[in-house]
Structure formats: structure tokens, C-alpha cells
C-alpha positions in Angstrom: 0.0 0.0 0.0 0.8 3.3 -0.5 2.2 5.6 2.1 -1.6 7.9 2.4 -3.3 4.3 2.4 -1.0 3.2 5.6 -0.9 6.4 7.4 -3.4 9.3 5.9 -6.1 7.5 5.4 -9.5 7.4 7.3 -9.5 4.8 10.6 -12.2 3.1 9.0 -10.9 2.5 5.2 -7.3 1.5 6.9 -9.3 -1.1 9.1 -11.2 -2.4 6.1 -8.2 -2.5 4.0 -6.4 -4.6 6.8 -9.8 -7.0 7.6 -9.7 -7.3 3.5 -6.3 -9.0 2.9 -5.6 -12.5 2.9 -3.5 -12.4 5.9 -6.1 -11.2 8.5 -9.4 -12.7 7.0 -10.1 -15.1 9.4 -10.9 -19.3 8.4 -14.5 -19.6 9.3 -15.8 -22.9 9.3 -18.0 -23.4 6.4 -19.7 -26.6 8.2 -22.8 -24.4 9.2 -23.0 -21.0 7.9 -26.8 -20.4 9.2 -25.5 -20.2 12.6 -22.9 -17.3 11.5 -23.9 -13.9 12.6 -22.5 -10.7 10.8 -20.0 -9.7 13.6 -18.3 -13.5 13.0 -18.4 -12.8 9.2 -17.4 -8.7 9.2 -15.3 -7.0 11.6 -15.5 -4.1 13.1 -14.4 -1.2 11.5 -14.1 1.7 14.1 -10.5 2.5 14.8 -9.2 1.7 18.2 -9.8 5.0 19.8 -7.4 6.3 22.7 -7.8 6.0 26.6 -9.4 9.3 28.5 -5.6 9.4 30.4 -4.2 9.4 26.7 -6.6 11.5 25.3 -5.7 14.2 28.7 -2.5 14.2 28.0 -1.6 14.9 24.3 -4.6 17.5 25.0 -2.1 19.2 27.8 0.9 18.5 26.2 0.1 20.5 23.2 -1.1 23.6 25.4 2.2 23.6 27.8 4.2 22.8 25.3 2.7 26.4 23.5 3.1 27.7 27.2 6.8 27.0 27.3 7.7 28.0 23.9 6.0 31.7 24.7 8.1 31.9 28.0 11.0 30.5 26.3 11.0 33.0 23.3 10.1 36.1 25.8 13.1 35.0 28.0 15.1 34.8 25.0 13.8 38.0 22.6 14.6 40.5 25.8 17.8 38.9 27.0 19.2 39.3 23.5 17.7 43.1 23.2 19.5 43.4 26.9 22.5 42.1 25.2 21.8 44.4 22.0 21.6 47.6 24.8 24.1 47.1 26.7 27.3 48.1 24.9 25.5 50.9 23.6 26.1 54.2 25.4 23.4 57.0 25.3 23.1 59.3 22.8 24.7 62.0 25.1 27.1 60.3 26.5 30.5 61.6 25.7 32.8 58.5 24.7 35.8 57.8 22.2 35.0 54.3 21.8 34.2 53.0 18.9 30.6 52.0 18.2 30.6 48.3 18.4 30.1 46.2 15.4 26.9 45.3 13.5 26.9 41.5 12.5 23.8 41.7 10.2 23.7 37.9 9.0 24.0 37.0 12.7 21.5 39.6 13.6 19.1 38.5 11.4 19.4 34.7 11.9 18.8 35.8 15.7 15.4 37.7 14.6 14.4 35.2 12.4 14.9 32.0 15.4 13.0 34.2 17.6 10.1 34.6 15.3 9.6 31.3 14.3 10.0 30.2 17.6 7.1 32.7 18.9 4.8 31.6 16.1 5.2 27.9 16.6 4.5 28.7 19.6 1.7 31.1 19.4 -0.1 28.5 17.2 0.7 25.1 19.3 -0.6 27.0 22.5 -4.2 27.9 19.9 -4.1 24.1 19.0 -3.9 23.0 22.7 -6.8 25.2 23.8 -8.7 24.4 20.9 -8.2 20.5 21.4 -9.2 20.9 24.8 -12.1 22.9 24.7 -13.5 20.7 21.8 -12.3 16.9 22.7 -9.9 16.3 20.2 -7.2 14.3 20.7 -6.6 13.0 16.9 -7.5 13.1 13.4 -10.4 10.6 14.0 -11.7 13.0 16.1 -11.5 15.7 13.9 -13.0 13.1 10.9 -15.7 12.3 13.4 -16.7 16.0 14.0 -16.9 16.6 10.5 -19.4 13.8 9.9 -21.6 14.8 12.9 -21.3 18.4 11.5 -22.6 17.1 7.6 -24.8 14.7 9.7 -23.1 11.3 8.3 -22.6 8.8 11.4 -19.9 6.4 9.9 -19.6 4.5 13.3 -23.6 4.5 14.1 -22.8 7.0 17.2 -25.4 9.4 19.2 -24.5 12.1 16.4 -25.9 11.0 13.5 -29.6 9.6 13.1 -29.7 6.5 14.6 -33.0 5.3 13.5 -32.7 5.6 9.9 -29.1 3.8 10.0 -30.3 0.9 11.4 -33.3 1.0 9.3 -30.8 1.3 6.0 -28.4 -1.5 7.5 -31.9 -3.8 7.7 -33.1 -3.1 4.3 -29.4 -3.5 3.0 -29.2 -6.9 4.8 -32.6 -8.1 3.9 -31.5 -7.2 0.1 -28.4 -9.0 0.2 -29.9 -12.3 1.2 -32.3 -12.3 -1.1 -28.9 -13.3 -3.4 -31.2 -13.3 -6.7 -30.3 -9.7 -7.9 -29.4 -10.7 -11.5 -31.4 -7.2 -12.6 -29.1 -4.2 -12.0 -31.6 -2.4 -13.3 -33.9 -3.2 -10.9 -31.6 -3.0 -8.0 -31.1 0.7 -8.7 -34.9 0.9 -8.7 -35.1 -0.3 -5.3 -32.3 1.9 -3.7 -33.4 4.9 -5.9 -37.0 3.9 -4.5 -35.7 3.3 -0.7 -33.9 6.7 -0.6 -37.0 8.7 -2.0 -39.0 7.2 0.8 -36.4 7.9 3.6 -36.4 11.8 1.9 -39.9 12.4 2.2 -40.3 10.9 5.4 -37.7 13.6 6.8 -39.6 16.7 4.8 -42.6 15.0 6.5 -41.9 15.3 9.7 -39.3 18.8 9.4 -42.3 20.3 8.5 -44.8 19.4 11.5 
């Protein structure tokens, strides 16, 4: 597989892909295949989500990681202006010295450190509070906020509609075991049929 497929991917099309090849489909014994439910014959698919403790702590590691990088490049952006000052004397002062000498690449490798630093920063501590006050601790949480957002419940969770999923994974089941669709035509009747159904039962009851 490619490198998205292994690591990019959605949870669910990774755990499909995996329950799919040859080396992880499971020898069922074909001696009785009435008694065979559909959790023996298909996996699960949800990813393995992480613990509440691991979830907690990537959440607070981002944010005092952000923490630390502001102190850090604070400490560091006025103890280098300190340093800049220092050897400066006032404009009125009188003095022979020589001013002392401008290293502009070094200067501007300085600024540039301390910039990037206070941006990484700036953004990882936004990340952090965002994870937190949201519940994200991954990408499959982010995936699963956008679904509840567009109202598409891969996973058959509290935020999609519950009733019509199982209502769809009955009619699906009870169509695959008829095991006589030779009619394409006609099975594209029946889902066309199915989802027209579904639609106007939702603009029936959105509009009482």
C-alpha cells in the first residue's frame, strides 16, 4: 500500500483494507453457515480509539508545550535586546570608543529564530486550547466532527440519526440475502426507490 493508504487514510478504510487482505481474513468454518452472525463474518471497523488518560495528556501537552515556547522566546527575545543595549552608550554620553560592530547575518538569523519560535508557539498553544475545549485528541476525532457536522454517522454514534441507519443496514441486509439480484436495473430501482421514501419521510416530519 501506498504511504496515504498506511498512514493518511480514514480509521475506518485502513481497518477495512487490513480486515480485507488474505492475511487477517479469518478461516471460518464453512460446516454451518446459518449459525454465523455478521460480527463473525465482518469486523468491526471503528478505529481503536485512545484512553481518557491518553486522550488528557496529548490535549495538555500541546497547550504547555505552547506555554513554554512563549516563556522560552520572551526570556530569550529581551535577554538578546539586553544584550543588544548594553554596549551601547546614550546618545549624550560623551565616549571615544568606537561604536561596536553590526553583525547583520548574525542579527538577522537571531530575529528570524525568535520569530519562528514565537509563532510555533503562538499557534501550538491555539491548537492545545482548541483540542481541549473541543475533545480532540486525533485526526479521528477531527473526521468524526466533521461527519456529525454534515450529519453522516460512519460509526452508528449518538451524532448521527440513529433510526434511519439501522433502518438502512436492515433493508441492506434483507436485500443481500435475497442473493437473486441478477437485474441491476432493478436494484437501482429499489435503492433509488428506498432513498425517495427515507427523503420524504424527513420533509414530512421537518415540516410538522
Amino acid at each position: 500500500m501506498s504511504f496515504y493508504d498506511t498512514y493518511l487514510s480514514p480509521g475506518d478504510l485502513r481497518a477495512r483494507r487490513s480486515a480485507l487482505t488474505p492475511t487477517s481474513i479469518p478461516k471460518l468454518p464453512t460446516s454451518d453457515k446459518s449459525t454465523q452472525t455478521p460480527s463473525q463474518i465482518l469486523p468491526n471497523l471503528a478505529p481503536a480509539r485512545a484512553s481518557p488518560s491518553t486522550r488528557a495528556i496529548r490535549q495538555n501537552a500541546l497547550f504547555l508545550t505552547g506555554l513554554f515556547g512563549l516563556s522560552l522566546a520572551a526570556l530569550l527575545t529581551r535577554r538578546s535586546l539586553r544584550a543588544k543595549r548594553l554596549p551601547t552608550p546614550s546618545t549624550f554620553t560623551p565616549s571615544n570608543a568606537p561604536l561596536p560592530p553590526v553583525e547583520a547575518g548574525l542579527d538577522a538569523f537571531e530575529a528570524l529564530s525568535l520569530a519562528t519560535l514565537s509563532t510555533v508557539s503562538v499557534f501550538a498553544t491555539g491548537f492545545g486550547a482548541a483540542a481541549m475545549w473541543f475533545d480532540i485528541a486525533d485526526a479521528e476525532d477531527l473526521r468524526e466532527r466533521v461527519r456529525w457536522g454534515v450529519g453522516f454517522d460512519v460509526y452508528g454514534g449518538e451524532g448521527g440519526d440513529g433510526k434511519v441507519d439501522r433502518e438502512i443496514e436492515e433493508w441492506a441486509r434483507g436485500v443481500m440475502e435475497k442473493r437473486a439480484w441478477t437485474d441491476v436495473e432493478g436494484m437501482k430501482e429499489e435503492v433509488v426507490g428506498k432513498l425517495m421514501e427515507i427523503e420524504a419521510r424527513e420533509k414530512s416530519e421537518g415540516t410538522k
